[in-house]
N, C-alpha and C positions, 0 to 999 in steps of 0.2 A: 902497547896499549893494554890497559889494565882489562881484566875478565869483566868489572862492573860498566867499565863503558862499554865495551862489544855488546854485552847482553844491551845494555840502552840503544845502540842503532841497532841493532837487527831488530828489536821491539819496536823501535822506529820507524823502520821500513817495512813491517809489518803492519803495523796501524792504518799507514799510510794508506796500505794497498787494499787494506778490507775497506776502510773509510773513502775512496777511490772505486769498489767494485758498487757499496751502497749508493753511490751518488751519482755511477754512471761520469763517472771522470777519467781521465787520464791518470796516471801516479803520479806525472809530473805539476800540470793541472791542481790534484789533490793536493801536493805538496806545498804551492803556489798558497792555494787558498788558505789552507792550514797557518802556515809563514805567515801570512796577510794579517791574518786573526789571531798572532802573539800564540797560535796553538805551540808551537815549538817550545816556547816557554813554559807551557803549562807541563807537556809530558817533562820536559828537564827539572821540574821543579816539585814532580809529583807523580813519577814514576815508580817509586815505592808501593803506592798506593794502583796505580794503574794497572799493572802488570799482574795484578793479582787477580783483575776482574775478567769476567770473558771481553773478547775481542768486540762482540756487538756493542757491552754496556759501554766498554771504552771509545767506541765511534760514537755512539747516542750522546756520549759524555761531552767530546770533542765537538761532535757537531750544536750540543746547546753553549759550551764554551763559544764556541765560533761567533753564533748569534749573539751575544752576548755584547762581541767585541766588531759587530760590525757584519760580519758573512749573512750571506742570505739563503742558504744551502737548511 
């Protein structure tokens, strides 16, 4: 497995788990909802840009993506 995709799951499963601690969910849960709401596609397709922000702006980010596409979080 290449170093750029490592770095994208572990960035992955770190989102996860702050955007998970903000919302009072599970990781599982979080991951759930996230999936639900095409978020998965968004850090896949904009992780360049994500990974550069802090962890808050990128859950604040996720979770207006969320709404967006449906979540209610």
């Amino acid at each position: 497995m290449s170093k750029d995709r490592v770095d994208i799951i572990e960035y992955t499963i770190a989102l996860i788990s702050e955007f998970a601690r903000k919302f009072g969910l599970s990781e599982s849960e979080a991951f759930g909802y996230i999936d639900r709401c095409n978020g998965m596609k968004l850090i896949e397709e904009c992780y360049g840009i994500m990974h550069t922000l802090s962890f808050a702006d990128s859950v604040d980010g996720m979770a207006a993506y969320c709404r967006k596409h449906g979540g209610t979080l």
